[in-house]
C-alpha positions in Angstrom: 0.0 0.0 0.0 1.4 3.4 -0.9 2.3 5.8 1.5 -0.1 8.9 2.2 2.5 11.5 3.0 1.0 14.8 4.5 0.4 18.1 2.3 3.3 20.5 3.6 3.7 23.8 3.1 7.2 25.8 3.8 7.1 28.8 5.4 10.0 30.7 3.8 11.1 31.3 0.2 15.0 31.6 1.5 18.0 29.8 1.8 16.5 27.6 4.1 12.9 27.2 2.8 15.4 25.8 0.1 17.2 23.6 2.0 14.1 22.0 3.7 12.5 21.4 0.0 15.3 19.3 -0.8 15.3 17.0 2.3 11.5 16.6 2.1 12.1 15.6 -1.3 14.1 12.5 0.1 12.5 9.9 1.8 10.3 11.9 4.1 6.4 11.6 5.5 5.7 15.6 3.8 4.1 16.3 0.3 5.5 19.6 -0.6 2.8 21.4 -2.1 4.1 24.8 -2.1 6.0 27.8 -0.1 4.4 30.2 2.3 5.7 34.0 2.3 4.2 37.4 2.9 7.0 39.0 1.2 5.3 41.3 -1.6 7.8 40.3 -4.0 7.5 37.0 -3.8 4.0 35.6 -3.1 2.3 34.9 -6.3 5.2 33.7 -8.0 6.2 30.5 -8.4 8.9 27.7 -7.3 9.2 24.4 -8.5 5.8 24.4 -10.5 4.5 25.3 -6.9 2.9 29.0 -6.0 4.2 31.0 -3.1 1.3 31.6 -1.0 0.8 34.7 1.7 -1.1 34.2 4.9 -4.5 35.3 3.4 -4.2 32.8 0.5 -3.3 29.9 3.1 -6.5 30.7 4.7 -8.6 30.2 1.2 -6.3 27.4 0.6 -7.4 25.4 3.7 -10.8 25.8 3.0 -10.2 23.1 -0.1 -7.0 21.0 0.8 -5.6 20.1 4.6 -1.9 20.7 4.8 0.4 21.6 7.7 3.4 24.4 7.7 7.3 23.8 8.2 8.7 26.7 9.0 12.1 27.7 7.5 12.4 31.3 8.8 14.7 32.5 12.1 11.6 34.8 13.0 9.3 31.4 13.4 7.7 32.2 16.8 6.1 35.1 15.2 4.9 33.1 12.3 3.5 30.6 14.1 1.8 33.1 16.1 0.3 34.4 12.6 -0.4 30.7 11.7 -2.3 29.6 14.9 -4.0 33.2 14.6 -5.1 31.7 11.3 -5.9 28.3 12.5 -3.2 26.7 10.3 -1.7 24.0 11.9 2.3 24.5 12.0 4.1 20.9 11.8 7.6 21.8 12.9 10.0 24.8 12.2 13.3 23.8 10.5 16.7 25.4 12.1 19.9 23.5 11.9 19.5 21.3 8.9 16.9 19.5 11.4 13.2 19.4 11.3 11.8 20.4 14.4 8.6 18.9 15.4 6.2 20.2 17.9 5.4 20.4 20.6 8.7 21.1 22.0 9.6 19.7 25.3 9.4 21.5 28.6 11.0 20.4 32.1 7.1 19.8 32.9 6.7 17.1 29.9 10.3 15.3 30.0 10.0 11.8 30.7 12.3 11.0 33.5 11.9 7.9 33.4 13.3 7.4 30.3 16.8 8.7 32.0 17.4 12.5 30.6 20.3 13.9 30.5 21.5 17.6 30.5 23.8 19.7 28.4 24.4 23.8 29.4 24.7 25.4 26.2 23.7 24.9 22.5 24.3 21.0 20.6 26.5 21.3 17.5 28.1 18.5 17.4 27.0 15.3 15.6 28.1 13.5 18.6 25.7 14.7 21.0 23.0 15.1 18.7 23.2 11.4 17.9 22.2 10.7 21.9 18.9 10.4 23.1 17.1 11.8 25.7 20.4 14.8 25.8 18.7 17.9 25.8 20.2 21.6 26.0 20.1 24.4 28.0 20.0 27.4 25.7 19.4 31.5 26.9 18.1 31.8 23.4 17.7 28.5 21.2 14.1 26.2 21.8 13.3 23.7 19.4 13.3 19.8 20.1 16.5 19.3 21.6 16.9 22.3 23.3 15.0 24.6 26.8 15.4 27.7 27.4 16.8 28.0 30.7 19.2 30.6 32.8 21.3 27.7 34.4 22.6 30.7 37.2 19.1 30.8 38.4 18.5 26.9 38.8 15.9 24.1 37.2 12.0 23.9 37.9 13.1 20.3 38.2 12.2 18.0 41.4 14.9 16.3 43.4 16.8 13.3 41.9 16.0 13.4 38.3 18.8 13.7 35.8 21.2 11.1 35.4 24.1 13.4 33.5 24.9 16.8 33.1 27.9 18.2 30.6 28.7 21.7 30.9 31.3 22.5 28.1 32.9 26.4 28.1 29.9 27.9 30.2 30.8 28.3 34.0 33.4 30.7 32.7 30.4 33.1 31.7 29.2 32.9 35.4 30.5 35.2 37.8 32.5 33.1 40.9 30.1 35.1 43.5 26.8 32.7 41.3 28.5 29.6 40.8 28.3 27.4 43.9 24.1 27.6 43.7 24.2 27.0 40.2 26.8 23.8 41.0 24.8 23.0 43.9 21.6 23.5 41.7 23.3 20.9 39.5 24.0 18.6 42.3 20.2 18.4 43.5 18.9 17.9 40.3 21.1 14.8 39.7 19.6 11.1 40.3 21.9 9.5 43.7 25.1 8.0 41.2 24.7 10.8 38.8 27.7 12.9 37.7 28.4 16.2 36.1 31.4 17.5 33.9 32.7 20.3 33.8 34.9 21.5 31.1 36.1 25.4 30.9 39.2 27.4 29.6 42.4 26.4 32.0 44.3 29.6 32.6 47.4 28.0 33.8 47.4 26.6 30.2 50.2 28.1 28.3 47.9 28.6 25.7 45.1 30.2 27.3 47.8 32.5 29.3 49.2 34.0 25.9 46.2 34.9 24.5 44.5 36.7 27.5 45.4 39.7 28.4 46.2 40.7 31.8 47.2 44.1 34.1 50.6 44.5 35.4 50.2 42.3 38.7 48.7 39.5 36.4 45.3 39.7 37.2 43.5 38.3 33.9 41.2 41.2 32.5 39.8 40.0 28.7 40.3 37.1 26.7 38.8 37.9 23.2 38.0 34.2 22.4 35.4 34.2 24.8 33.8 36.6 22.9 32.3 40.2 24.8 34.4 43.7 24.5 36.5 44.9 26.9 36.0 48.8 28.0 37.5 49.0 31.8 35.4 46.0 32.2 33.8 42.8 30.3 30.7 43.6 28.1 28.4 42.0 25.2 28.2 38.3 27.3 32.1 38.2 27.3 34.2 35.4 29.7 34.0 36.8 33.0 35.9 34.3 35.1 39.2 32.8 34.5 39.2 29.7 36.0 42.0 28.2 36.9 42.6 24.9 38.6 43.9 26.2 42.3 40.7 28.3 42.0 38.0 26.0 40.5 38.7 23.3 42.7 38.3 25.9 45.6 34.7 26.6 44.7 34.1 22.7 44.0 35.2 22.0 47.2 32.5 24.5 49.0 29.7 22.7 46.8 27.5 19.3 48.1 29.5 17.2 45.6 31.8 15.6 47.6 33.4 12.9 45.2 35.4 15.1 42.9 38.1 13.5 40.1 39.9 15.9 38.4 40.3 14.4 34.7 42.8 17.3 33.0 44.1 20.4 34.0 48.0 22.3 34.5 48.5 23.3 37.7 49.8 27.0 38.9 53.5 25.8 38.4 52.7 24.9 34.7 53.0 21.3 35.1 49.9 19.3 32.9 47.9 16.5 35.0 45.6 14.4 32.9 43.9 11.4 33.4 42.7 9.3 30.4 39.2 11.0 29.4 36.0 8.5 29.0 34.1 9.8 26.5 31.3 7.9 26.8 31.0 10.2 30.1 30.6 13.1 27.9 32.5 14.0 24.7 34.9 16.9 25.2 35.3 18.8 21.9 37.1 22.4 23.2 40.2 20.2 24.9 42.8 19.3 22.2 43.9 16.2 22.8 47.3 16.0 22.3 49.9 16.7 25.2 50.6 20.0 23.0 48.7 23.0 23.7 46.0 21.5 25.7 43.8 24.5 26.7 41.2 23.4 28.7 40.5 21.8 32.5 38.1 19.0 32.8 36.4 17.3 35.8 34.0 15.2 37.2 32.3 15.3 40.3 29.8 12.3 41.3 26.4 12.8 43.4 
């Protein structure tokens, strides 16, 4: 029996509108039937055979054929706004050469269960995307991998949930004064067994300590890979903590985690400690991995 694939239209004549047409074109469950935009200069024209519709012709367009919108467009929350306004149903949004499919999950519908696992920041890598039931903590990024969430101000999460949490070049964008809650915050969230790794910019590195600049007593002031300006102080989200190993393990030590293994990092005399890193634990990209130039501390510290 043949497939009935659902009528799909892409919100978005754009780069990635054009993207998105090409992987539904693949094996995929979607019937493209044509592109959605309100652009004047483009709706009314055609792509592919198929017309580019506005908003009011999707509403006369529903009253004859069901379909569903993808959309391919960075302002999507607005769109679907206009959409549900509309009463057209909005499939998924596509960002990241992934389709995104709603509803996205919230802390309130992850199933626990099922052994989630957290990551601070935005997932790039292939790695992580491959492995379920990872999701990230984003300030700005929600689709179906990621939440938005402020790690410095804690999880709506009950007690004993999360079996893993990664947090790769983050803490260093939380001031020292906030980070043993948000460690601690960490540490209450995790199932009894759990761990968390840590992974930030090692300032006793060689590397890291040429790059950064730093006043006349040695006090680190601005490291312009960790993005920001620097105008008498650090600005535009910019690394505000240089974390070195004497200092980290300081504020580890004043958290509830009380089994702490310190996988890499140089201590204060320039010497390099380093354990062999388990992967499987949490795959460290911003490391380097050869005995050369290794530029980043990593530990783990077990509930």
């Amino acid at each position: 029996m043949e497939e009935i694939k659902k009528n799909i239209i892409i919100w978005g004549y754009c780069e990635n509108g054009v993207k998105l047409l090409s992987e539904i074109k693949k094996k995929s469950p979607y019937n493209y039937i044509g592109y959605g935009d309100n652009s004047y200069y483009k709706k009314g024209n055609f792509v592919n055979g198929k017309k580019i519709y506005g908003i009011e012709e999707l509403v006369e367009l529903k009253k004859s054929c069901e379909f569903s919108v993808i959309i391919a467009n960075r302002n999507w929350r607005l769109i679907k706004e206009t959409c549900e306004k509309n009463e057209i149903p909005v499939e998924a949004i596509y960002s990241e050469n992934e389709i995104h499919k709603f509803p996205f999950p919230t802390f309130e519908t992850l199933n626990y269960k099922a052994g989630v696992r957290l990551y601070a920041g935005n997932i790039y890598d292939e790695e992580r995307k491959k492995e379920k039931n990872l999701y990230g903590l984003s300030l700005y990024t929600e689709d179906s991998r990621h939440i938005i969430c402020d790690i410095r101000k804690g999880y709506p999460i009950k007690d004993n949930m999360i079996l893993s949490y990664e947090a790769e070049d983050v803490f260093e964008y939380i001031k020292k004064e906030d980070q043993v809650y948000a460690i601690d915050e960490i540490w209450r969230v995790l199932k009894p067994g759990g761990y968390a790794r840590f992974c930030l910019p090692d300032c006793n590195s060689p590397w890291v300590k040429n790059r950064t600049m730093r006043n006349e007593a040695g006090k680190f002031l601005y490291d312009p890979l960790g993005g920001g300006e620097y105008n008498g102080g650090i600005t535009q989200d910019g690394v505000v903590y240089f974390a070195t190993f004497e200092d980290f393990n300081e504020t580890l030590t004043k958290t509830k985690f009380k089994r702490i293994e310190w996988i890499c990092h140089y201590t204060s005399d320039g010497v390099l400690h380093r354990k062999e890193i388990d992967m499987s634990l949490g795959h460290v990209r911003r490391l380097n991995c050869d005995d050369k130039d290794v530029y980043s501390m990593v530990v783990d510290c077990w509930k």
